[in-house]
N, C-alpha and C positions, 0 to 999 in steps of 0.2 A: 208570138210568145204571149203568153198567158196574161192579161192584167198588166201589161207591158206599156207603158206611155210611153214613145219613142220619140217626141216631141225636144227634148234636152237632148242636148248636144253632149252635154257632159256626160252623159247616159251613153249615149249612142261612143264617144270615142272609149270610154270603160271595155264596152261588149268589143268593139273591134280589139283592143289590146287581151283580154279573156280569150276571144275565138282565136286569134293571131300565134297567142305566146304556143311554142312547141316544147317549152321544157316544161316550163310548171304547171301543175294541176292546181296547187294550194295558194292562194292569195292572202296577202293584209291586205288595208286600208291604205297604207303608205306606198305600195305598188304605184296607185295612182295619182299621187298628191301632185305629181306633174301637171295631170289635167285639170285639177281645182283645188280650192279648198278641204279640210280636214272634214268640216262637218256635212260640205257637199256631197263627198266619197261616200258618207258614212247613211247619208240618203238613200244615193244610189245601189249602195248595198244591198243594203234594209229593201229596196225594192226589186233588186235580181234576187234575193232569195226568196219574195214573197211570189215572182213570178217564175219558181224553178228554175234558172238560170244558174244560180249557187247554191248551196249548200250550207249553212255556218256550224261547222266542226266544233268551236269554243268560242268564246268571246273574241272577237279580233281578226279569229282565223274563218277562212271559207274554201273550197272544196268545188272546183265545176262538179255542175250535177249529173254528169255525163261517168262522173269517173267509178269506173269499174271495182276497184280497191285503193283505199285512200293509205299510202307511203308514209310509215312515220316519220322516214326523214324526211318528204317533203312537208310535213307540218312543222319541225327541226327548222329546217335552214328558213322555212317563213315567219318562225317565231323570232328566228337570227337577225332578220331582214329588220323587222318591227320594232326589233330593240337596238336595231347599231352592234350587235355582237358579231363575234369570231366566232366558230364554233368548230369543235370537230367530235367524231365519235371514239366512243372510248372504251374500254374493255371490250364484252362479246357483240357491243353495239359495233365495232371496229374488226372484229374476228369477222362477221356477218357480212360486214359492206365490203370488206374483198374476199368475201366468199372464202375464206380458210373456216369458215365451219356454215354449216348449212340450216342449221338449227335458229330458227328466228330470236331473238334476244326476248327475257321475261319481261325486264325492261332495258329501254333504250335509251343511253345515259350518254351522255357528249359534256366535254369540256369544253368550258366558255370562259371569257374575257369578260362575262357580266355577273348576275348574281345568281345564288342560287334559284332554281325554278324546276316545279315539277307537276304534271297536266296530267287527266285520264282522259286517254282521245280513244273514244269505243272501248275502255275498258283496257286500253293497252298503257302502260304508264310511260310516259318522258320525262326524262331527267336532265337540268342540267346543273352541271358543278364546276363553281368556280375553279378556274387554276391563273397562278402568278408564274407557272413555267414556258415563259413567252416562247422560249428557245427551241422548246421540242414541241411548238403547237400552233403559235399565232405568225413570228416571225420566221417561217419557214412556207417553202409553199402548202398546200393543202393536199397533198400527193404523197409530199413524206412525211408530214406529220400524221397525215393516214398509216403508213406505213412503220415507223416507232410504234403508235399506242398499238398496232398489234403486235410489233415484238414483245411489248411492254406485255398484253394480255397470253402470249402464250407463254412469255419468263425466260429468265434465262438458261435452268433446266429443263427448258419445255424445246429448246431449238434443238430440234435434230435438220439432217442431212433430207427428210422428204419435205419439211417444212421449208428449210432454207429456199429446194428448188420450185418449191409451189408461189411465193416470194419472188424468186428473182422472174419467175412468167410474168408477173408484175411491174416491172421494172425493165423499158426500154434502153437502149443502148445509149443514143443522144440523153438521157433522163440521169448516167451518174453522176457529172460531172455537178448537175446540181443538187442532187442528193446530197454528192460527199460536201461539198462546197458549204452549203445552207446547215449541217449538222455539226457544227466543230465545238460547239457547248453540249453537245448531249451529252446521258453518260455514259463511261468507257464500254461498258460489254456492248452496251446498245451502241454506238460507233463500230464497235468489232466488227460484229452481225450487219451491220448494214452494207460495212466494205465485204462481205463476203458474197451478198448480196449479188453488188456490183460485181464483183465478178465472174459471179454463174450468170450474170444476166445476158453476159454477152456470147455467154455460148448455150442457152435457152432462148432466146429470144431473135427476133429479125429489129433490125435499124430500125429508125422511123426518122423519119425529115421534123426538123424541129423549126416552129414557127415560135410569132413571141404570142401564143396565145394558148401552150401547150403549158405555160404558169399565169397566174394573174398578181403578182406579190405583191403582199402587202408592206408596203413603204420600201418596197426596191427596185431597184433598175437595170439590167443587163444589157452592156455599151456592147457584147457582140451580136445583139441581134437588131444593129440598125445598117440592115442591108441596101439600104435604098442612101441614095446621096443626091438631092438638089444640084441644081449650076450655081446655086452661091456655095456649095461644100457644104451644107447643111446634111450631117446623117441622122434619117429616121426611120423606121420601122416597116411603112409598108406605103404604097402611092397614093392612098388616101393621104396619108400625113404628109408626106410630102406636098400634095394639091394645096392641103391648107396652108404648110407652110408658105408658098408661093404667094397666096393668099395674104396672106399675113405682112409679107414681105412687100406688095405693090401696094397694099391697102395702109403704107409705112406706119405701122402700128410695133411698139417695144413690144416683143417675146423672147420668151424662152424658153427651150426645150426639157423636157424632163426633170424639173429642179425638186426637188424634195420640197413638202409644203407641211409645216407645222399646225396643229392646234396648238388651245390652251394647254390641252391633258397630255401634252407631248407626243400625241399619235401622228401619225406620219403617212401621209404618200405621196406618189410622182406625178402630179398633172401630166400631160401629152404637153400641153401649151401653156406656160404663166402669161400671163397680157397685161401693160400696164396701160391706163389708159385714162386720161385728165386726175393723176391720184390715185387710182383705185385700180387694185388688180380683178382680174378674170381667169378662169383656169377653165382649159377649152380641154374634154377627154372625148377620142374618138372611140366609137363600141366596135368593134371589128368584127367581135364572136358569138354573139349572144342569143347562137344559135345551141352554144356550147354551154353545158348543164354546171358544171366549177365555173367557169366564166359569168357569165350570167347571175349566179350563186354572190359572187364574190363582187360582182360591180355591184349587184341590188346592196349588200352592206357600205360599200363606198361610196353609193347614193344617197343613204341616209346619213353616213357622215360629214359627205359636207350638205348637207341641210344640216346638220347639226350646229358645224362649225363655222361657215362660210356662206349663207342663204344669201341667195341673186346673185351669186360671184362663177356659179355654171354653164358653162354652154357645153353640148353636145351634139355628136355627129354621129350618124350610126350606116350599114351597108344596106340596109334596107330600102333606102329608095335612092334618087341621083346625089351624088355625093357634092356635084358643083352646086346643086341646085339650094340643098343644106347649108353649103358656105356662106351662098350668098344673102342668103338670109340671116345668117345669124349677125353677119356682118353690118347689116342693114337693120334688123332691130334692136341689136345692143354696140355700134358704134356710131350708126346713123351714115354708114359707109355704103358705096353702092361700088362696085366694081362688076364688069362685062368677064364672066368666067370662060365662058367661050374664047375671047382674046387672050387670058391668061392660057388659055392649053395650047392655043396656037403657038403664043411666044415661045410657049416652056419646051415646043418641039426643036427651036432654033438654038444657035448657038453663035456671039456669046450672049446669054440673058444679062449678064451683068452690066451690059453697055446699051443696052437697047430699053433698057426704061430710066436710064440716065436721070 
């Protein structure tokens, strides 16, 4: 690569996570802030775009140089990322992204949880505008809130019977129970329309197997998707979580599953794991999916929020490489714990575990 010192390390792990990631094209600076310092990142930048590696679209924003046509919304949700926002799209920006109109939007305007803000990326303009309608945007998954603002954009004179079934193609069969579930504050037509939805959906559409990674909610929790159950009667989500539990469990360290965890500003979500530990808690989140473009989307803003609220109180685990191997590191450089994972997977084959690490 071009004028490329490949000497930093911190350089070198930036380029492997750029060539790595499969969903996004668009970067911040805060993508990286794992690997180093703020002003580090903002080096490293400055020197992939000087060595064509990146691109810088706007201040903040960059673009691999490889990409073919640059996505307003992925310059949207990495401006979401940068700021700790919610975002979703709104009017024909929302018609657009489920394809009920084909017609590219003039401009591309999303409602957000932050302030107003508005960019010209190549001449295309982005918008974003505040909203205090948590209900039908931010505390809902990002599926049906997608879903409302384009009811909202085609009106409630605007619904006909081909629209309805272009709609419920949209909407899985496993997928109403959280729709109707998650919308019990919107309002009534738009409630209406939604249940009508649901149920063309399920004679348009094929099933699909629902995992817990088909929502990522913000500040909530669904107790029927913890199919997996431990030998202590621990239920969690999938055997990764499980490992760690075990983990967690011989390593006899306080946790607890799923608790709801406050800020200041009253925002809210569910760690995988709260840990307490000499005083001080930890909140351990496993990434399961983030392979997955909403997913992915929606932990980078949960990223920034607890560096927001909570810095050095994170640990993470992701599927990407051994998952035992993960543990036992993290166990080792933020409890100073050393535990043999291998022997945990042997025991956890046995039964009962409950009596055998007495």
């Amino acid at each position: 690569m071009r004028g490329l010192n490949m000497r930093s390390n911190h350089l070198k792990q930036i380029i492997k996570i750029i060539d790595s990631e499969k969903v996004k094209s668009v970067f911040v600076p805060s993508d990286f802030y794992e690997v180093t310092s703020p002003p580090k990142v903002a080096v490293c930048m400055k020197r992939l775009v000087d060595a064509g590696k990146l691109t810088r679209v706007i201040r903040g924003v960059y673009a691999k140089a490889d990409t073919y046509m640059l996505h307003i919304d992925n310059v949207a949700n990495a401006l979401a990322r940068s700021f700790g926002w919610n975002i979703i799209p709104y009017g024909d920006t929302a018609m657009y992204m489920t394809r009920m109109s084909n017609e590219e939007p003039k401009e591309w305007v999303y409602l957000s949880d932050g302030n107003y803000r508005s960019y010209n990326i190549n001449g295309v303009k982005l918008k974003f505008k505040h909203s205090d309608n948590r209900y039908e945007t931010f505390e809902i998954p990002y599926k049906t809130a997608l879903l409302i603002q384009t009811i909202r954009a085609i009106g409630k004179d605007g619904m006909n019977d081909e629209n309805l079934w272009m709609l419920a193609k949209r909407v899985f069969y496993n997928d109403k129970p959280k729709i109707l579930f998650g919308t019990q504050r919107v309002a009534v037509w738009v409630k209406q329309i939604l249940v009508k939805i649901c149920q063309d959906s399920t004679k348009k559409t094929k099933p699909k197997k629902i995992t817990k990674y088909d929502v990522f909610d913000h500040g909530e929790f669904y107790p029927e998707r913890q199919n997996t159950t431990t030998l202590f009667g621990d239920k969690v989500q999938s055997k990764s979580e499980a490992l760690i539990t075990y983990a967690l469990r011989f390593a006899r360290l306080d946790f607890t599953y799923s608790k709801k965890l406050y800020a200041n500003d009253n925002t809210n979500y569910a760690p995988d794991f709260t840990i307490r530990h000499n005083g001080k808690e930890f909140y351990w989140e496993h990434l399961g999916m983030l392979d997955d473009k909403d997913y992915a989307q929606k932990w980078a803003v949960k990223r920034v929020w607890y560096r927001k609220h909570f810095p050095d109180q994170l640990l993470t685990t992701d599927e990407d490489t051994d998952i035992g191997q993960q543990i036992i590191k993290r166990l080792h450089d933020v409890f100073g714990i050393d535990l043999d994972i291998n022997k945990i997977r042997e025991l956890v084959s046995r039964r009962p575990l409950q009596q055998q690490i007495g």
